[in-house]
N, C-alpha and C positions, 0 to 999 in steps of 0.2 A: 575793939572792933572784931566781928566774925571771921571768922576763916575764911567765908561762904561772901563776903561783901566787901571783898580786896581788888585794887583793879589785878593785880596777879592770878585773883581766882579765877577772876571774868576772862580775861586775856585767855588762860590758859584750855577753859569750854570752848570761846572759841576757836582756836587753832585745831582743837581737837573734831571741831563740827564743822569748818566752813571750810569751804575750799582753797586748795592753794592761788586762786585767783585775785583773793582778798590782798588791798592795797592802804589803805588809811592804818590799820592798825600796825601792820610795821615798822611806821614812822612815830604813829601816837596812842605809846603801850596804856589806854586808858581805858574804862567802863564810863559811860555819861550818865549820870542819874539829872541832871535839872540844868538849867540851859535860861538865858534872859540877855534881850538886848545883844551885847558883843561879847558876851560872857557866860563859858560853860562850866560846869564843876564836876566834877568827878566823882563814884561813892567812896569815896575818901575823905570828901568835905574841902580838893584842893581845887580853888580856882582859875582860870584860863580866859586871856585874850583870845577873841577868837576871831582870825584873819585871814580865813578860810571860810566862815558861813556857808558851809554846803555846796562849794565848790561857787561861789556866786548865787547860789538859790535863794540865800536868807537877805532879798534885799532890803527888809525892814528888821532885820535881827533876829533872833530865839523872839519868838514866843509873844510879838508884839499882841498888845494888848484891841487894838483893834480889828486886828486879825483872828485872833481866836475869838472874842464875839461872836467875829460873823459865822464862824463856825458851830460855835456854840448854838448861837440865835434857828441857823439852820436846822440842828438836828432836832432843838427844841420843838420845831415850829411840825413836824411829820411830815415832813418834805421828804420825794424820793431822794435818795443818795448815791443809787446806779442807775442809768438809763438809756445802757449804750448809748445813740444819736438820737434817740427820743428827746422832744424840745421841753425846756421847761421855760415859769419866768426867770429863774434865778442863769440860766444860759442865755437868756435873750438877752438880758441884762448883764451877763460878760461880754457880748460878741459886740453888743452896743458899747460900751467901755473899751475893746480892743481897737475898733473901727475909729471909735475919737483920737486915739492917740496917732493913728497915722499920719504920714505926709497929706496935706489936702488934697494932691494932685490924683491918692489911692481913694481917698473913704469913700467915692461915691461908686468905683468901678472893683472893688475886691470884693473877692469870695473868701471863706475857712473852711481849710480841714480840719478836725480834729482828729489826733493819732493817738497809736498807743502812749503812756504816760513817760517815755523818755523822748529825750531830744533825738538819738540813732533812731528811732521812728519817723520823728520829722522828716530827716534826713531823707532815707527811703521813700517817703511819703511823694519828697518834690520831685524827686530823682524818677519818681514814676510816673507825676503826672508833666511834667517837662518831656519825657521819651513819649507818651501817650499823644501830647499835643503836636510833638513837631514831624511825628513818625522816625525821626532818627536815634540812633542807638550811642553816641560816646559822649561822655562827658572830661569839661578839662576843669580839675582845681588847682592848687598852688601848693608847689614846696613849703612846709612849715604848717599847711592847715591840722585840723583837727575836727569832723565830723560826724564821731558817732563811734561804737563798737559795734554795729552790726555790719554782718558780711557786704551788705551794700555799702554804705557810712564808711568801714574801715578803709574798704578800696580809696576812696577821695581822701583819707589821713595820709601824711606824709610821713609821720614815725613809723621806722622800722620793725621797732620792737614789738607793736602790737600785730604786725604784719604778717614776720618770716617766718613763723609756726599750723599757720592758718595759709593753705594753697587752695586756689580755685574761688580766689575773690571774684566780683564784679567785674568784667573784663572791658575794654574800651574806655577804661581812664587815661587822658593825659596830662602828666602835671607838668605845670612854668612856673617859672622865679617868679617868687613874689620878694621885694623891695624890702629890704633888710639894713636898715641901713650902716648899724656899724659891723655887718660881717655881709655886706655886700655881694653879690652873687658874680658880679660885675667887676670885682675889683675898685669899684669909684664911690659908693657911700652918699649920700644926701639927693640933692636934686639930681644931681647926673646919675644915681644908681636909679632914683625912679623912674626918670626919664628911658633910661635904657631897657628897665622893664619894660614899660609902657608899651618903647617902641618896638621888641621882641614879642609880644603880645599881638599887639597890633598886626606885624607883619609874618607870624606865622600862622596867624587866621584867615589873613586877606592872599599870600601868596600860592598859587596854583601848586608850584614845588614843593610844597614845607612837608608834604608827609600828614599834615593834620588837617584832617576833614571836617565837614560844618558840624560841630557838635550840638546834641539834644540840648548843653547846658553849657552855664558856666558858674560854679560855685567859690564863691569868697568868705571868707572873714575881714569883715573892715579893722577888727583888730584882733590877729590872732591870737589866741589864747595857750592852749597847753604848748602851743609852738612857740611860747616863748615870752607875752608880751607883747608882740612887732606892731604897731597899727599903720595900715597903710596909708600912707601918704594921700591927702584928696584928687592931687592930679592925676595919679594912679589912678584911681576908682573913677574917676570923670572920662577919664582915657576907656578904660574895660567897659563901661557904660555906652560909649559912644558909641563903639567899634560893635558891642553886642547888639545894639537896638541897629546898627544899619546893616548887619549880616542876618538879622532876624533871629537871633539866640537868643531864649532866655536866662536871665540874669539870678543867680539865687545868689542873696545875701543872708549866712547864719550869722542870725545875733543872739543865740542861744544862752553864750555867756556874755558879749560885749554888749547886749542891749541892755532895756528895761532899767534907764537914767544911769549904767554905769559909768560910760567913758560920759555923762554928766551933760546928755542930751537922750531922750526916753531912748532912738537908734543910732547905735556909732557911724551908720553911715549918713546920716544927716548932714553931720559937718562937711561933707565932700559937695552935698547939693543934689548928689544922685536922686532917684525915683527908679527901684528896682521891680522886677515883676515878679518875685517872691520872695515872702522874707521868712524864716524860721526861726520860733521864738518857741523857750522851755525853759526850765529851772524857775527863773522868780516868777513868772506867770502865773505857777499855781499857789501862789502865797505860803510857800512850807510844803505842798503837797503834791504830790505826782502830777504834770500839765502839759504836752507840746501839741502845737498848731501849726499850718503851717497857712499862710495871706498870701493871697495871689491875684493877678489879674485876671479876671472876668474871661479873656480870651482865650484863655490858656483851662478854661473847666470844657475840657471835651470827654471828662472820664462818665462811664455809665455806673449807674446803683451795684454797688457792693466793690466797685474795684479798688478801695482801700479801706479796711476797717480796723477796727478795735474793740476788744471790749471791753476795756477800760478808761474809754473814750469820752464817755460820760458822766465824768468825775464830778458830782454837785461842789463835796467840798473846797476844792480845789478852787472852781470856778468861783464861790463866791467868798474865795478869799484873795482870791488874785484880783478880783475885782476891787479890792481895795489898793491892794499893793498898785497897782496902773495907775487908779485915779491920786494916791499921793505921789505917785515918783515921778507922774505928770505937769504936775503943778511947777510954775515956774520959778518958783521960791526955792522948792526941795531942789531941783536941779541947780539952780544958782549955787546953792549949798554945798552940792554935792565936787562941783566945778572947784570951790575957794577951799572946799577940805583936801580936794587931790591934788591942787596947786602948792596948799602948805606941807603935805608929808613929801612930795615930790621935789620940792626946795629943799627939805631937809637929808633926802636921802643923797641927795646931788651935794649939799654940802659933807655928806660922811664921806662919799665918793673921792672928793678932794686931799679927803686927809687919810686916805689907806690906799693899799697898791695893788688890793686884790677885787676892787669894784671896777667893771672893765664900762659898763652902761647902766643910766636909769633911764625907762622911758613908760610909754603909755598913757593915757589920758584920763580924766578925772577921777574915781576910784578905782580903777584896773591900772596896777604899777608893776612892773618889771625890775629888778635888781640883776644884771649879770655878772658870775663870778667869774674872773679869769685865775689862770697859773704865771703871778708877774715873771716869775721864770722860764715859763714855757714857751713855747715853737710859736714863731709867730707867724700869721694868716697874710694874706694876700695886701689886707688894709692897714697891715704895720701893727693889728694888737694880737697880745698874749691869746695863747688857745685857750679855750672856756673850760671851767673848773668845777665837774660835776661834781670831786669829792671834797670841796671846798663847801659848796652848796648844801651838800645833803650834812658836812659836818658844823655849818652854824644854823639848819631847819633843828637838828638836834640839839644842842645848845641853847638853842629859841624856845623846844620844848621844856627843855628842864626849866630854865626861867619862867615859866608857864605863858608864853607866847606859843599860837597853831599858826605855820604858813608851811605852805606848799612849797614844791619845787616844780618846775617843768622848761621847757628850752631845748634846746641842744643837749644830750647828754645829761640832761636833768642841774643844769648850771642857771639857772633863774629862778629868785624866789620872787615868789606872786602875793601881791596885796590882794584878797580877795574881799575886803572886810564887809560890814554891814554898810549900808549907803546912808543910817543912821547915825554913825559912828560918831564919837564927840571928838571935840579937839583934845580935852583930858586925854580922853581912849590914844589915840593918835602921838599923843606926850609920851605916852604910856609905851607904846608898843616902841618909839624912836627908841626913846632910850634902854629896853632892852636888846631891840635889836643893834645897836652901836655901840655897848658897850662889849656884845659877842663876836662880833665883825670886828671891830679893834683890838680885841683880847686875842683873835685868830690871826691877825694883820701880824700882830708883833711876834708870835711863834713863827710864822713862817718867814719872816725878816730877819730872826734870830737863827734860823738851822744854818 
């Protein structure tokens, strides 16, 4: 092999070209040359589980073959390929495809933005036409969320880290506990911690004293993500639902990462029964390629021409590949699927849970799974468990890797590892990835049982 075609060589251009900003590669020292379904290779020729797919983008995998088609079929055909907001068929025929998948009670009264091609666009996007619409200025998220890296977006992140470097964010956020249930914010855990959420929500929007004024918005994740896994409880989100629509707030719901059939219904807020009045949807949308929008009620478009653009807004590819990816993750089949593959690794991880002492939680819903690591030795919290154990975490994502399994980490302190896999993903694949991962996590159990 070349000197010139090593992941060591690759690794080491980049470190020397990209910024100190750069995240994925110093957890996963590889170069990717080829890439299919759950599985990526390296120019080394070495293969990889891959359970991470683009952080949730790749809802149909590397490189699915009907995807690239349409891609292909596209370019073939001399179709424009940029178009700012200029309409084509191949967008009228995404915007048609996005409108079907919604709740019935939206398709006939929603409008779309289109933003620039990340989800922190989105973000921005609603956060503007929500303050446009109502004339008021604060917005309140949730401890644990995760919203974007742009100066607006970050403000609504509850992680510090991306925070305390960066002064003079978006000012007029206030964040509330969001429903956590085994590290409870509340001290009580299960229904009584959401219930208590609920009713601290409830009662410091309605009460004259509370200090917090009627906000331009209210922003949630039905199931948090880099926050950890957490999904919120339905009573929860029926509770924020109710209290928003009678105070006259708009309600934004990011399903950035937890939509588009992951938690194993097309929107994770589904399951709760809600009907939100915007929802923000990016990564699997553009089937592989740069895509965020943002759906909204009719009532709430009081912005004039130009007051949010992009210009890479009018992304053809994207669009008429995500147009695929909607209409299969749509289908009530794929979902069913998606629902019986996240209930069998989710059994499974629950049973490793049982036989080591360093799995404190599994949770999450249909292909979005959470793993939390505790320190069984360590300080214990309010709810009687071990404090969470980032370097436990980040030491079996590493040992994941050399066995050539990718998963993430994120949570508290970076103490959760994330299923993020293809929503394709087979039961083999899933065989596969268990038992690497349990045989690392058990190999780790008994070292630290042994010191």
């Amino acid at each position: 092999m070349s000197t010139t075609q090593t992941n060591e060589w690759f690794i080491g251009r980049q470190n020397d070209f990209e910024s100190s900003a750069r995240s994925y590669p110093r957890k996963f020292p590889f170069a990717l040359a080829k890439a299919k379904g759950s599985w990526v290779e390296d120019v080394e020729g070495n293969r990889y589980l891959d359970f991470l797919c683009g952080a949730g983008t790749l809802a149909l995998g590397h490189n699915d073959d009907e995807v690239a088609e349409a891609m292909i079929a596209l370019i073939g055909s001399g179709a424009p390929l940029h178009t700012l907001d200029l309409t084509t068929p191949v967008k009228d025929r995404y915007v048609e495809t996005i409108f079907s998948i919604l709740p019935e009670e939206m398709q006939g009264n929603a409008k779309i933005q289109f933003c620039s091609p990340s989800g922190t666009d989105a973000t921005d996007a609603a956060i503007k036409l929500c303050k446009t619409a109502t004339g008021r200025g604060n917005v309140i998220a949730f401890s644990g969320g995760y919203h974007g890296m742009g100066h607006g977006a970050l403000a609504l992140t509850g992680n510090h880290n991306a925070k305390m470097h960066v002064q003079n964010l978006m000012p007029g956020v206030q964040f509330m506990p969001y429903p956590y249930s085994y590290r409870c914010p509340f001290g009580l855990g299960g229904e009584a911690g959401a219930a208590a959420a609920a009713a601290y929500f409830e009662r410091m929007l309605s009460d004259p004293e509370s200090g917090v004024t009627r906000p331009a918005a209210v922003i949630i994740e039905p199931i948090q993500g880099e926050g950890g896994v957490i999904p919120a409880p339905a009573s929860f989100l029926q509770t924020v639902r109710r209290v928003t629509k009678e105070l006259g707030i708009p309600l934004i719901v990011d399903e950035i990462q937890c939509g588009i059939g992951r938690s194993g219904q097309v929107f994770a807020f589904e399951e709760s029964g809600i009907i939100p009045d915007v929802i923000l949807m990016s990564k699997a949308i553009g089937g592989s390629q740069p895509m965020s929008v943002v759906v909204y009620d009719k009532s709430l478009d009081k912005w004039t021409a130009g007051a949010h653009a992009g210009t890479f807004r009018g992304n053809q590819l994207a669009m008429a590949a995500g147009t695929v990816v909607l209409r299969r993750i749509s289908d009530p089949e794929f979902l069913s699927s998606v629902r019986e593959k996240g209930a069998y690794l989710k059994a499974a991880l629950e049973k490793l849970q049982g036989e080591v002492s360093i799995i404190g939680d599994v949770r999450g819903r249909g292909l979005m799974l959470g793993i939390e690591f505790i320190d069984p030795d360590g300080k214990k919290d309010m709810m009687g468990h071990p404090e969470a154990s980032g370097a436990i975490a980040a030491e079996v994502q590493r040992r994941c890797f050399s066995h050539h399994l990718v998963m993430e980490k994120g949570g508290r302190g970076g103490s959760v590892m994330r299923c993020l896999c293809a929503l394709t993903v087979t039961k083999e694949e899933i065989d596969t990835m268990i038992g690497i991962f349990s045989d690392v996590v058990r190999e780790i159990d008994r070292e630290i049982n042994c010191r």
